[in-house]
C-alpha positions as CSV (number, residue, x, y, z in Angstrom):
1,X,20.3,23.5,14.7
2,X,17.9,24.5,17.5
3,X,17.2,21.1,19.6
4,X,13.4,22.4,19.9
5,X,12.9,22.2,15.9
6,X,14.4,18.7,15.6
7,X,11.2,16.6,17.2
8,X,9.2,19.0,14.7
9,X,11.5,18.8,11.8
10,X,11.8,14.9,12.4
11,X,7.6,15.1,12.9
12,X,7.0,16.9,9.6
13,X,9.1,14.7,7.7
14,X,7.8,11.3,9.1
15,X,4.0,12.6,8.6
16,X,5.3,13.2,4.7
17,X,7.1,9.5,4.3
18,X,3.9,8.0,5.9
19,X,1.2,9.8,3.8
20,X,3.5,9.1,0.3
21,X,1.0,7.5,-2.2
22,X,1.8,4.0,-3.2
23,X,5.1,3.8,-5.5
24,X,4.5,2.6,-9.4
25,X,7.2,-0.4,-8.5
26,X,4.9,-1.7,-5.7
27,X,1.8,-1.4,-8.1
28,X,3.8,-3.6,-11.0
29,X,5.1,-6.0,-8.2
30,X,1.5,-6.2,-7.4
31,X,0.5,-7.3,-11.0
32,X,3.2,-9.7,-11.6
33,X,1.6,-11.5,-8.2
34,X,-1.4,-10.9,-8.8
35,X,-1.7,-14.0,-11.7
36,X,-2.8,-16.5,-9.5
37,X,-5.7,-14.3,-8.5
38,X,-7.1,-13.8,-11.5
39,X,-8.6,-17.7,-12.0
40,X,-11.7,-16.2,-8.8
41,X,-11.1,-12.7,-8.7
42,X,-11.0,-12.1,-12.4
43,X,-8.4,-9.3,-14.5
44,X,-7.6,-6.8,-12.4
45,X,-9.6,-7.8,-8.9
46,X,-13.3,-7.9,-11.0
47,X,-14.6,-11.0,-10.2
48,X,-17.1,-12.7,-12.5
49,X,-18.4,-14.7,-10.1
50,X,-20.6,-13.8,-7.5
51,X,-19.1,-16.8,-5.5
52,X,-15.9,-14.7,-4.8
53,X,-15.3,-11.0,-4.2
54,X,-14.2,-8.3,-6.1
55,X,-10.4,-7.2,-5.0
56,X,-10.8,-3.9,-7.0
57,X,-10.3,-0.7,-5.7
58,X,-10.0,-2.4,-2.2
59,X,-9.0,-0.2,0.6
60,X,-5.1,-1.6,0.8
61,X,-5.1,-1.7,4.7
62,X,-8.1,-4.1,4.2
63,X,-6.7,-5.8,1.6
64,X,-3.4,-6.6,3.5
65,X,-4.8,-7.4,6.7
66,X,-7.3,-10.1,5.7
67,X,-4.4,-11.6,3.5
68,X,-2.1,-11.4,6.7
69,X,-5.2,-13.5,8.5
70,X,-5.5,-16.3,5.6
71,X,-1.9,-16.6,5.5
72,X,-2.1,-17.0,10.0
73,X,-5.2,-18.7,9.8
74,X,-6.8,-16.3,11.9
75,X,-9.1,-16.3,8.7
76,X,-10.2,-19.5,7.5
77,X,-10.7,-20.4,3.8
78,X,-8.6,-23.6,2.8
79,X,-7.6,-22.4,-0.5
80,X,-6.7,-18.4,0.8
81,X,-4.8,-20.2,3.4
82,X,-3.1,-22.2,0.6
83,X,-2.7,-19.2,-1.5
84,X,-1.2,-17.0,1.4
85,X,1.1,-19.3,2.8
86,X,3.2,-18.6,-0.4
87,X,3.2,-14.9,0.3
88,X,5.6,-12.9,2.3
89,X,5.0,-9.2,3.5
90,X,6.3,-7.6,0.5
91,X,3.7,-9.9,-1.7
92,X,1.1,-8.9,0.5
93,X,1.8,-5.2,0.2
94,X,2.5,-4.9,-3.8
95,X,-0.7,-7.0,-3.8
96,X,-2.8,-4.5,-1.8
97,X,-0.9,-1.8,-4.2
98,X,-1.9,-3.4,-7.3
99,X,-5.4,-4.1,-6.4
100,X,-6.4,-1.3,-4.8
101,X,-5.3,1.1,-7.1
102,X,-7.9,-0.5,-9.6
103,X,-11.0,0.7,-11.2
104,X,-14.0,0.0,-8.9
105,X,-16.0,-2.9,-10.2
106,X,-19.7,-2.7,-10.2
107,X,-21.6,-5.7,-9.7
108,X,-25.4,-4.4,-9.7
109,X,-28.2,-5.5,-7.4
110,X,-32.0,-6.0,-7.5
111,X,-33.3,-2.3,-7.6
112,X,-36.6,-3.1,-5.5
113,X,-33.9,-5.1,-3.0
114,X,-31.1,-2.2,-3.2
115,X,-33.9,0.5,-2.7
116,X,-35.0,-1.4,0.8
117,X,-31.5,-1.5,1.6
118,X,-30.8,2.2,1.1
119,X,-32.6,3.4,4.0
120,X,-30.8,1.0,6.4
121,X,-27.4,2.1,5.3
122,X,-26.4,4.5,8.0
123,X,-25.4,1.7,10.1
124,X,-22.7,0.4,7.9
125,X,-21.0,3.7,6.3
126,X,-19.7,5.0,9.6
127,X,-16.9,2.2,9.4
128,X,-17.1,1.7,5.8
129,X,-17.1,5.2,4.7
130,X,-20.1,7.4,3.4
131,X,-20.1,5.9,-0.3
132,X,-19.0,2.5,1.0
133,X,-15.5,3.1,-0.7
134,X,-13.8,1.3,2.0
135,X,-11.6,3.7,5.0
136,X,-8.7,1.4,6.2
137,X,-9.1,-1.5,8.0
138,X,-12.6,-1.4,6.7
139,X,-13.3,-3.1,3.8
140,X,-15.1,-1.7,0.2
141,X,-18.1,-2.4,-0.2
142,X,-19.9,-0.3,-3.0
143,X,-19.9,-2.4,-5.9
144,X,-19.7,-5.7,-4.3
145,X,-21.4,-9.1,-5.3
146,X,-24.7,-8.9,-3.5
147,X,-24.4,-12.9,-3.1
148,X,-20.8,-12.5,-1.5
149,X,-21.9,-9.7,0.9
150,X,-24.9,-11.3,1.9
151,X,-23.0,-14.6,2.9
152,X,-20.5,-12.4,4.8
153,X,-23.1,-11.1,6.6
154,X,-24.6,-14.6,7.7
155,X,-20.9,-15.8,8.6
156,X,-20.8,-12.6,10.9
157,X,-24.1,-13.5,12.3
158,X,-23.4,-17.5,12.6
159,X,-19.9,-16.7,14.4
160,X,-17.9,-18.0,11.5
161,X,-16.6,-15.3,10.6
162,X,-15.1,-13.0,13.4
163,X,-15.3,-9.1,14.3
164,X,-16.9,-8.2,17.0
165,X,-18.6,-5.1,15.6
166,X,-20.0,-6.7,12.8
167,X,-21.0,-10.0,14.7
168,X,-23.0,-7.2,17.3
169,X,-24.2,-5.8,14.5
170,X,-25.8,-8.1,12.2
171,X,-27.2,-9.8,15.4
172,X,-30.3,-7.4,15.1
173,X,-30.6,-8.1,11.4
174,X,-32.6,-10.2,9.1
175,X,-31.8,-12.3,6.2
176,X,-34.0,-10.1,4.4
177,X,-32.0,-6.9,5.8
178,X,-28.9,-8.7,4.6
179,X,-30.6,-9.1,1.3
180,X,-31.7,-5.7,1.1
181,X,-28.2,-4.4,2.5
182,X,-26.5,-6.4,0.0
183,X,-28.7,-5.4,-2.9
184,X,-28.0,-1.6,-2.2
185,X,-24.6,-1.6,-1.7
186,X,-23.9,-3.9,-4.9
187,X,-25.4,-1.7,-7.0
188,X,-23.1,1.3,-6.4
């Protein structure tokens, strides 16, 4: 074989293995984890309580990341931590499989808030993605709990919760734009 077609060859089959859709085996690996979830996040990632986020149809690369900083602590939650400490990368991964590849929960918002919040949008689907579906290592947030994402929010502002971007961000916003933001992107 021509040595200048190998590095392509080797290319074109490395961009297929790494674009390959999530295998059904991860996705029923995920499910058999994902038990202990279900007691906050409810059957299949949709949480009935506004106290704890929805895990479905989370972007996977999200997902696994913030599971990876619980289990590290670079996240701090005492009973995540407790929860990821028991999980090794393969866990971690079916998990992101299993929940990601569910239906998107919808957890409504105030319509008079969520219309408020519309307009000021544009500054989070860049990142998030221009129905707030989540793109990578940004998380989902269309269909959220309003109370969840608005907490978030205030953790990003107070420094308790760390990102950079979102702590510059939210720096030049109000509760009530977190209420409004919230509100908006809850109800999609």
């Amino acid at each position: 074989m021509n040595s200048r077609r190998q590095p392509l060859i080797l290319s074109f089959f490395l961009a297929c293995f790494l674009t390959m859709p999530v295998s059904a085996a991860d996705i029923a690996a995920g499910e058999q984890k994902a038990g202990s979830c279900v007691g906050c996040h409810g059957q299949k990632g949709s949480s009935g309580n506004a106290q704890w986020p929805n895990l479905a149809a989370q972007e996977r690369v999200y997902f696994a990341n913030q599971l990876k900083a619980f289990k590290t602590g670079d996240r701090s939650n005492a009973m995540m931590q407790s929860m990821a400490s028991n999980l090794n990368n393969e866990d971690i991964d079916s998990l992101a499989a299993y929940f990601s590849n569910q239906k998107p929960a919808k957890a409504g918002g105030d319509p008079t808030l969520a219309k408020a919040g519309e307009s000021k949008a544009s500054i989070c689907l860049g990142c998030h993605g221009q129905s707030a579906e989540g793109k990578g290592q940004f998380p989902r947030l269309a269909g959220q709990h309003p109370v969840y994402l608005e907490q978030q929010l205030k953790n990003f502002k107070n420094g308790s919760r760390k990102s950079g971007p979102m702590q510059a961000i939210t720096a030049n916003l109000s509760e009530t734009d977190f209420k409004e933001l919230a509100a908006y992107f809850g109800s999609l």
